[in-house]
ROMARVEX-90650 format. One record per residue (C-alpha): residue number from 0; residue in one letter; x negated, y negated, z negated. Coordinates in steps of 0.25 Angstrom, whole numbers, padded with zeros to 4 digits. Example, Ala and Ser with C-alpha at 12.3 -4.5 7.8 and 13.67 -1.06 7.14 Angstrom:
! residues 2
R   n res    c1    c2    c3
R   0   A -0049  0018 -0031
R   1   S -0055  0004 -0029
This chain:
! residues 424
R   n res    c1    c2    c3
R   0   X  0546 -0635  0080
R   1   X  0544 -0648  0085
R   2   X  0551 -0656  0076
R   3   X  0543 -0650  0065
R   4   X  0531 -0652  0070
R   5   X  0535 -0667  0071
R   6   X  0539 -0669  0057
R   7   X  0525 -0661  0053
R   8   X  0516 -0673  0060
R   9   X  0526 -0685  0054
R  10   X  0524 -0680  0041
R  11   X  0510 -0679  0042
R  12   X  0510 -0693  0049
R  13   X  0516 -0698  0035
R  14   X  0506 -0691  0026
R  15   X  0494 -0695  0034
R  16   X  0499 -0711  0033
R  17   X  0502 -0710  0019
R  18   X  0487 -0704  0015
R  19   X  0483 -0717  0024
R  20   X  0491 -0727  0017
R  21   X  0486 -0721  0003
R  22   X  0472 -0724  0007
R  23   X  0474 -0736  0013
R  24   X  0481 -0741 -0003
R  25   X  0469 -0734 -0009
R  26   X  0459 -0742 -0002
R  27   X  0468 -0753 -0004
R  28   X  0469 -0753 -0019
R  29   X  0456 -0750 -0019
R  30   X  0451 -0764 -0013
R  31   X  0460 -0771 -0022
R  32   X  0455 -0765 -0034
R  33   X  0439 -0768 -0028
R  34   X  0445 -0782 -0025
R  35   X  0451 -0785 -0039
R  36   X  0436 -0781 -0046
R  37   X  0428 -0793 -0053
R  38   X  0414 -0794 -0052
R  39   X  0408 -0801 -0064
R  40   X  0395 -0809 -0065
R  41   X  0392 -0815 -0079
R  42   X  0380 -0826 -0078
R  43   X  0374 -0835 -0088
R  44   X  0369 -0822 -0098
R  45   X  0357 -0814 -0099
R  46   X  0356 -0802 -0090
R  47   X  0358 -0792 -0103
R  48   X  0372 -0799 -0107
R  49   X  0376 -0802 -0092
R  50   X  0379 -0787 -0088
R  51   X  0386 -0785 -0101
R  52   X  0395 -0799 -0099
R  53   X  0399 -0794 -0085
R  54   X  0402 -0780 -0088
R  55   X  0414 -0786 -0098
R  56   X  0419 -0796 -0089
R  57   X  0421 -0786 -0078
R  58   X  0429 -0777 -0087
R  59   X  0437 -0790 -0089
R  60   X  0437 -0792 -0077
R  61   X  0444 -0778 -0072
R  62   X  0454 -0780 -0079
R  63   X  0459 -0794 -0074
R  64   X  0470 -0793 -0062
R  65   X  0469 -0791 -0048
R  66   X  0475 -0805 -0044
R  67   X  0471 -0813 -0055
R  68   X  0466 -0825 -0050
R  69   X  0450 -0829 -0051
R  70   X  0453 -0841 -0060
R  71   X  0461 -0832 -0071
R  72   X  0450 -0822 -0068
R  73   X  0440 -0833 -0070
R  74   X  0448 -0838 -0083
R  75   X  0450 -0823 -0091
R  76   X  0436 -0820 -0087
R  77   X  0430 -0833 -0095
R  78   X  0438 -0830 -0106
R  79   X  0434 -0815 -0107
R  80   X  0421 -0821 -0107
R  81   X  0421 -0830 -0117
R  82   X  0426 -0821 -0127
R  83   X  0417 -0809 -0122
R  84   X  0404 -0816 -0123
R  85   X  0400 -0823 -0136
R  86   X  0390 -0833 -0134
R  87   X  0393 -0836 -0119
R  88   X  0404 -0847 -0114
R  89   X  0408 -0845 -0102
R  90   X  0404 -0855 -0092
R  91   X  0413 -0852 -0079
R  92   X  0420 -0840 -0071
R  93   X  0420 -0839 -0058
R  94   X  0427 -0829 -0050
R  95   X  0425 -0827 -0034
R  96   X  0427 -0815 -0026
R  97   X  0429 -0805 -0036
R  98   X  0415 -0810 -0045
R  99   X  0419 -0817 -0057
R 100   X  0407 -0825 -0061
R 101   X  0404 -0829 -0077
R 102   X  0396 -0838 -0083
R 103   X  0391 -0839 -0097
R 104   X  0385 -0850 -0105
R 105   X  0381 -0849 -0119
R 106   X  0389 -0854 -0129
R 107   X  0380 -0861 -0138
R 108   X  0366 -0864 -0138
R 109   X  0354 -0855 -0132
R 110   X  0352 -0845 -0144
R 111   X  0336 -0843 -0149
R 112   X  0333 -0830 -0152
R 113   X  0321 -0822 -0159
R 114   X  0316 -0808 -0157
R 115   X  0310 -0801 -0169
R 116   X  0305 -0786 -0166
R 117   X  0303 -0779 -0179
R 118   X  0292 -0768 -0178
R 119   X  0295 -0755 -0182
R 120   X  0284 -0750 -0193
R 121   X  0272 -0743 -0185
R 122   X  0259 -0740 -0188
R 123   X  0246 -0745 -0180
R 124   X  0245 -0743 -0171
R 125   X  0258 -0742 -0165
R 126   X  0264 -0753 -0171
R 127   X  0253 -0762 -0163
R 128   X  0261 -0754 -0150
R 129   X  0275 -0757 -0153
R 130   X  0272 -0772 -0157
R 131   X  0265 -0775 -0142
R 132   X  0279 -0765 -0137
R 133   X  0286 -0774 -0144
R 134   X  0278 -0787 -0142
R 135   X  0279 -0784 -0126
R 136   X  0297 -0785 -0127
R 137   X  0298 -0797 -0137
R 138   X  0301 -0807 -0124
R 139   X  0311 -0798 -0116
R 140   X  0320 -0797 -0128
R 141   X  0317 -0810 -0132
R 142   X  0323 -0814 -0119
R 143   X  0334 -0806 -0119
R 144   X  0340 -0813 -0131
R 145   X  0336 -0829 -0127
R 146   X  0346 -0837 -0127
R 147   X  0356 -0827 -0129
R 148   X  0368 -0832 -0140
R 149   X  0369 -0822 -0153
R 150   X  0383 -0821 -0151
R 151   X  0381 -0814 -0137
R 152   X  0376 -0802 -0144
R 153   X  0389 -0799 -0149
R 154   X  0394 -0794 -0135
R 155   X  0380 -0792 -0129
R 156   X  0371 -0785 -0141
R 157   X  0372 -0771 -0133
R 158   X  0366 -0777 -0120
R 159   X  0356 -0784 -0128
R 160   X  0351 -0771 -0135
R 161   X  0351 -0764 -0123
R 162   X  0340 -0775 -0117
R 163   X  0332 -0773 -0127
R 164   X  0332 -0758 -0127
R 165   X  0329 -0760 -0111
R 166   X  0316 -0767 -0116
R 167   X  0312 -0757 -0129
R 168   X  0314 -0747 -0121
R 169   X  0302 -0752 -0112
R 170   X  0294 -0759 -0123
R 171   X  0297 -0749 -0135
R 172   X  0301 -0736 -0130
R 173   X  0306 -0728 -0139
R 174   X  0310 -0739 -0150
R 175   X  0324 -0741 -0153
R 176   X  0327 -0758 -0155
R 177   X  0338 -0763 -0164
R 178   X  0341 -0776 -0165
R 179   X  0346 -0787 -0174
R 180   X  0350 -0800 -0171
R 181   X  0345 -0812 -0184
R 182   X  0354 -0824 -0182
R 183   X  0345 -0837 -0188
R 184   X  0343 -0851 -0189
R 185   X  0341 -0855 -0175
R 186   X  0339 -0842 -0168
R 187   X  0341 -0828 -0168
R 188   X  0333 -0816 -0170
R 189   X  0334 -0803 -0161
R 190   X  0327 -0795 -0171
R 191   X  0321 -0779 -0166
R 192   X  0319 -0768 -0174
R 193   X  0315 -0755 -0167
R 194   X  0316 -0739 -0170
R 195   X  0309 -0727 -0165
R 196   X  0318 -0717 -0155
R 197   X  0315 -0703 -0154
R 198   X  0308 -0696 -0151
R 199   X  0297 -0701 -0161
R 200   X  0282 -0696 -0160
R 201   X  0281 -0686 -0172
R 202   X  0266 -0681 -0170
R 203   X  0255 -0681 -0161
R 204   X  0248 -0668 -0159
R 205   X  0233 -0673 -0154
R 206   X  0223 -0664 -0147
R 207   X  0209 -0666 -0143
R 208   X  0201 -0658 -0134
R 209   X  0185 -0660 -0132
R 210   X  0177 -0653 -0126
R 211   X  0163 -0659 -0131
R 212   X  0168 -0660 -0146
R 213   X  0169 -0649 -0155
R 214   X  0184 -0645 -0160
R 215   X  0178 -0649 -0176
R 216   X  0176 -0664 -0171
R 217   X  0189 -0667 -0162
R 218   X  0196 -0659 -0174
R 219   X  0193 -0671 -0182
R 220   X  0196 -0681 -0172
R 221   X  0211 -0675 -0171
R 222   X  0212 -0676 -0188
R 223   X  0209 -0688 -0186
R 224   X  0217 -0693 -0175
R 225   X  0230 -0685 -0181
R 226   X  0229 -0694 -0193
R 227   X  0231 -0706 -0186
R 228   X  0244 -0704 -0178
R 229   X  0254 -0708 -0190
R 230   X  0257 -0721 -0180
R 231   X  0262 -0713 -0168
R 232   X  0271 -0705 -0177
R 233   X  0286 -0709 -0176
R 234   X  0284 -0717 -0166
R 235   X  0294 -0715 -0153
R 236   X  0288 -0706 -0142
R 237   X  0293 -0714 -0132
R 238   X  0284 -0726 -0137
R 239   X  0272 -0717 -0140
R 240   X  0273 -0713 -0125
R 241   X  0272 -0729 -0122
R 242   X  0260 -0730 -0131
R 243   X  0252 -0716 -0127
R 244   X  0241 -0724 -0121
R 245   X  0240 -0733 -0133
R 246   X  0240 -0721 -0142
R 247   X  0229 -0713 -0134
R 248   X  0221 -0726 -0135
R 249   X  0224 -0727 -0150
R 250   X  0219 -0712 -0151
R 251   X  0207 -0713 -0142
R 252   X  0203 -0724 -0151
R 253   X  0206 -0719 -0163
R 254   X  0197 -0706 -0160
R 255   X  0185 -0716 -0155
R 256   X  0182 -0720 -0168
R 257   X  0181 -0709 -0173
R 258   X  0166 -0703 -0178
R 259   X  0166 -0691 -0171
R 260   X  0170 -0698 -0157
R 261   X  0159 -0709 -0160
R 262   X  0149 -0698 -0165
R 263   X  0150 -0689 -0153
R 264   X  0155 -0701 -0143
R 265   X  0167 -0696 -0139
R 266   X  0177 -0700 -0129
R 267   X  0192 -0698 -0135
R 268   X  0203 -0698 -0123
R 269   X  0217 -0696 -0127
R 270   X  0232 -0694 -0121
R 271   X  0247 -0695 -0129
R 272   X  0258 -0687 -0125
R 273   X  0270 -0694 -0134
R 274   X  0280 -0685 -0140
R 275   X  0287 -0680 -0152
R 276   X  0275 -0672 -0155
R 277   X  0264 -0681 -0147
R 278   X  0251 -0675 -0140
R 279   X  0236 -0682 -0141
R 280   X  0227 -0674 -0132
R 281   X  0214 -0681 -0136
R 282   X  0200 -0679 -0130
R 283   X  0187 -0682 -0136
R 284   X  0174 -0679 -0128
R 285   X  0160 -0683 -0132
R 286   X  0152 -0690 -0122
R 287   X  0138 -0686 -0126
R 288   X  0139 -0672 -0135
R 289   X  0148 -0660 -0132
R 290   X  0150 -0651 -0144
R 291   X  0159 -0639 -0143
R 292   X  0163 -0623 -0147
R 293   X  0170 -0611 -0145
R 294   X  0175 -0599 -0147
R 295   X  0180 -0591 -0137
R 296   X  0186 -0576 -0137
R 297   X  0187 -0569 -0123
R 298   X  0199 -0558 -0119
R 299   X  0201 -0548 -0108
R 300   X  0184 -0547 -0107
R 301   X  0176 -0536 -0115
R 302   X  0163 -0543 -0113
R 303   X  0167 -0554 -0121
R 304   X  0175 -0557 -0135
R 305   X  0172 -0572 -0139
R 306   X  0163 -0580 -0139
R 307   X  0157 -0595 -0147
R 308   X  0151 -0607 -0139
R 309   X  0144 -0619 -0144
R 310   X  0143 -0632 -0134
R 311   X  0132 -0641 -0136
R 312   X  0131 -0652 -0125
R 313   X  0125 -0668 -0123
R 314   X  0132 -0676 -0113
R 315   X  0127 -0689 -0105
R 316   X  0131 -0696 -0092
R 317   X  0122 -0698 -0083
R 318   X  0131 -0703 -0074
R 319   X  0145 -0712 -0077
R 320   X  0155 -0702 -0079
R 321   X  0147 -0690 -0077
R 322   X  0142 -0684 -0090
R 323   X  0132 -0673 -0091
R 324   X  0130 -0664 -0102
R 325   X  0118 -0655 -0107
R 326   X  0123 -0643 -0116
R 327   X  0121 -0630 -0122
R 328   X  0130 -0619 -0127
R 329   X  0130 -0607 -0136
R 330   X  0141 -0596 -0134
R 331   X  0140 -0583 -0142
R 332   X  0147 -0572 -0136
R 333   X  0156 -0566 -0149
R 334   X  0155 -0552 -0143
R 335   X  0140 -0549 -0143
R 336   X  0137 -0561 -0149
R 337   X  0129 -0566 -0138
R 338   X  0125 -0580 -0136
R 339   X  0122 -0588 -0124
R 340   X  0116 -0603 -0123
R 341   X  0119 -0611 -0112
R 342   X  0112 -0625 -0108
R 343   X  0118 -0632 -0097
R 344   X  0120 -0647 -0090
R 345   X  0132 -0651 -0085
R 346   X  0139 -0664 -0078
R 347   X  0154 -0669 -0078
R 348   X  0155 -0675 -0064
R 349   X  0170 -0675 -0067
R 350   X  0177 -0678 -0081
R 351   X  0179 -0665 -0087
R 352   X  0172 -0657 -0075
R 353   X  0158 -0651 -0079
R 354   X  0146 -0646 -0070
R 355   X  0133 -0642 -0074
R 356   X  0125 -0629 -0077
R 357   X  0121 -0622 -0089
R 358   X  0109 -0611 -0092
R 359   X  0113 -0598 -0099
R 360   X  0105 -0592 -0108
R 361   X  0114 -0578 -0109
R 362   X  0108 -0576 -0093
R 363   X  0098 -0588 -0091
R 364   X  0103 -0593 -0079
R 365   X  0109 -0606 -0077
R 366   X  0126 -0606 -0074
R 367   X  0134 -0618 -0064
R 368   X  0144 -0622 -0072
R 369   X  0157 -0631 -0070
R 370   X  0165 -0634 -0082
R 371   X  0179 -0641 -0083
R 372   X  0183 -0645 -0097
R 373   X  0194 -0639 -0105
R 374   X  0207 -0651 -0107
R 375   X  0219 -0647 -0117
R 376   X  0229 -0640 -0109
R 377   X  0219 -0642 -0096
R 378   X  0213 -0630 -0088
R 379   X  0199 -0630 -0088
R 380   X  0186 -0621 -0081
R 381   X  0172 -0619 -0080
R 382   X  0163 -0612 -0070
R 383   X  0148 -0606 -0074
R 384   X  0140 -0598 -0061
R 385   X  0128 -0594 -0058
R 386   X  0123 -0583 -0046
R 387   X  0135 -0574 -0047
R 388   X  0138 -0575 -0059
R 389   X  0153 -0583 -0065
R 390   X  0159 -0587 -0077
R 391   X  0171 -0596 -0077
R 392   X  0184 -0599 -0085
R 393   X  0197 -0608 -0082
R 394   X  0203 -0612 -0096
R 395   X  0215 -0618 -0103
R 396   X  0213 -0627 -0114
R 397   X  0227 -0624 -0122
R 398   X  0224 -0630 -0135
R 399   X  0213 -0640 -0142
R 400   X  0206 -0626 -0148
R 401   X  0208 -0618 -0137
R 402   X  0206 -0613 -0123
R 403   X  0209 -0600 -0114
R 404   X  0199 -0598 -0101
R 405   X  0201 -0586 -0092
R 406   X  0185 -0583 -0090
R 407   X  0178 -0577 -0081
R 408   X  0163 -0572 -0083
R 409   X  0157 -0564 -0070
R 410   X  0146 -0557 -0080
R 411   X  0157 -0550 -0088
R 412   X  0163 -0535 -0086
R 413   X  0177 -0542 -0088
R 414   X  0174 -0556 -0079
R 415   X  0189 -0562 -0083
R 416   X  0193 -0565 -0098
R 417   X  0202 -0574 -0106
R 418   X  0194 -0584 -0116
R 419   X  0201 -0591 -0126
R 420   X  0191 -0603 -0132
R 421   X  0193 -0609 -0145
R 422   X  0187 -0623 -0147
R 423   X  0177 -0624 -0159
């Protein structure tokens, strides 16, 4: 028993030393293969051909011996160089402490180069936008290619397009460059031509809201406006996301000089959301009339069925920023056809945000009342109370014709209803 005992720990002795020594020769080798690893360093090129030169002398490099010695390293690197890098002679090699150090010079004289950006066709005014895109990039690429030999390019074209694209890519995004290199007399051209990338802009869908103007005069505004769009089609969404601002302010401009903003001095106030199918949500108020009508049908109420409503108002500013507006409306009710008139003064003390009073002549008393307006795809409220009595409605303005209100009118057998309002 003892004897086997002894032989069990001697052979687990053996097993335990020979795990050690393969450790030991794994770590070992592993040092010698970090030690036999070049480091290169190519100077005397531009940044965008300097990381390309060092990536190919480092895979020459890897394949050199381990104990080659740092002159014949020296020696087979300036070779692989020269061969490697038309344009470029190779001025020395130095190699100390693993780092092999390269220098290049050119091999003829400093090349003069041109840049020529050929514009794609646009109509104005986009094509005013890509020429100052374009106009802002000139320089960086012009300095990518200073001084660089022609010949370079034949090993180096890739990294070159691959600058460029970096700067596009900022300047004109969503513009494809292609270039071609025009060899003449004295200097050489770098000559860009550009495409569009998709996704390209294939509509804009505009929609305007007023709520002082009558759907009859902003529907003529919209025609209008849609007719003058053909620049902005086909161009990439991408770049028409860079230029929304420039096409709002186009828009806004556009819409200003049109008859019916300068007759009724109106405001226009746009936003773009770029997209395959682009969206203009375009607002136009009057600053001194408001003109407005509806119909309206009511649901889950049998003291009402429809109704029409005619707004009449004349706005000022007493203050800056503050408008006032004196008004009157007419509104027939569709289901005994009667008809109330309402007179009433009301001030914005916040943009949008109404507060005022109006007299009724349906019960000749005269009503509080707070009114937030209606925005596309906004909710919206207002509030009208006197003594006991309440009538109020929180909306949702789904579409440029149409609203839905969940009213409340505390005179009614049936207080709560659904009203759906159709802009006149």
């Amino acid at each position: 028993m003892a004897s086997g005992s002894s032989s069990s720990g001697i052979q687990s002795d053996i097993l335990i030393r020979r795990i050690a020594a393969g450790l030991a020769a794994a770590i070992l080798l592993a040092q010698a293969a970090c030690a036999c690893a070049y480091t290169v360093t190519v100077e005397g090129l531009p940044s965008w051909q300097q990381g390309l030169a060092e990536k190919s002398l480092e895979a020459v490099a890897e394949k050199l011996p381990e104990n080659r010695d740092e002159r014949e390293v020296a020696r087979v690197v300036g070779i692989v160089s020269d061969k490697l890098f038309a344009g470029y002679k190779t001025s020395s090699v130095s190699v100390s402490s693993g780092v092999i150090t390269v220098l290049l010079t050119l091999s003829d004289e400093r090349q003069r180069w041109r840049t020529e950006l050929v514009f794609p066709q646009l109509q104005s005014p986009a094509d005013g936008w890509f020429r100052q895109d374009a106009s802002e990039m000139e320089d960086d690429i012009r300095g990518l290619v200073d001084g660089v030999p022609l010949s370079s390019l034949a090993w180096s074209d890739s990294a070159l397009m691959d600058e460029i694209l970096k700067i596009t890519d900022i300047a004109l995004s969503g513009w494809k460059p292609s270039i071609v290199v025009v060899s003449g007399s004295g200097a050489v051209t770098l000559r860009l031509s550009f495409s569009p990338e998709m996704p390209l802009v294939l509509a804009i869908s505009p929609r305007f809201v007023s709520n002082s103007l009558p759907m009859l005069l902003h529907g003529e505004l919209k025609e209008s406006l849609l007719a003058r769009f053909a620049p902005f089609i086909g161009i990439p969404v991408e770049w028409a996301d860079r230029h929304s601002g420039d096409i709002v302010k186009w828009a806004e401009d556009f819409l200003c000089e049109r008859n019916i903003v300068a007759r009724t001095s109106s405001v226009p106030e746009a936003s773009f959301s770029a997209a395959q199918i682009s969206r203009m949500n375009v607002s136009v108020e009057s600053r001194h009339y408001t003109l407005s009508a509806w119909a309206a049908v009511y649901a889950g109420t049998q003291d009402r069925s429809g109704e029409l409503g005619l707004h009449l108002g004349r706005k000022a500013q007493i203050f800056p920023k503050w408008d006032m507006e004196l008004y009157g409306e007419a509104i027939v009710e569709l289901q005994d056809w009667d008809t109330e008139g309402r007179f009433g003064l009301r001030w914005a003390p916040w943009r949008g945000v109404w507060l005022g009073g109006e007299w009724s002549t349906l019960d000749d008393e005269v009503w509080a009342k707070i009114a937030i307006d209606p925005r596309l795809h906004k909710p919206y409220a207002w509030l009208r109370a006197y003594g006991d009595e309440t009538n109020f409605a929180i909306g949702w303005k789904a579409t440029e014709y149409i609203s839905f209100e969940a009213h409340y009118d505390s005179r009614d057998d049936d207080s709560w209803s659904l009203r759906m309002i159709g802009n006149l």
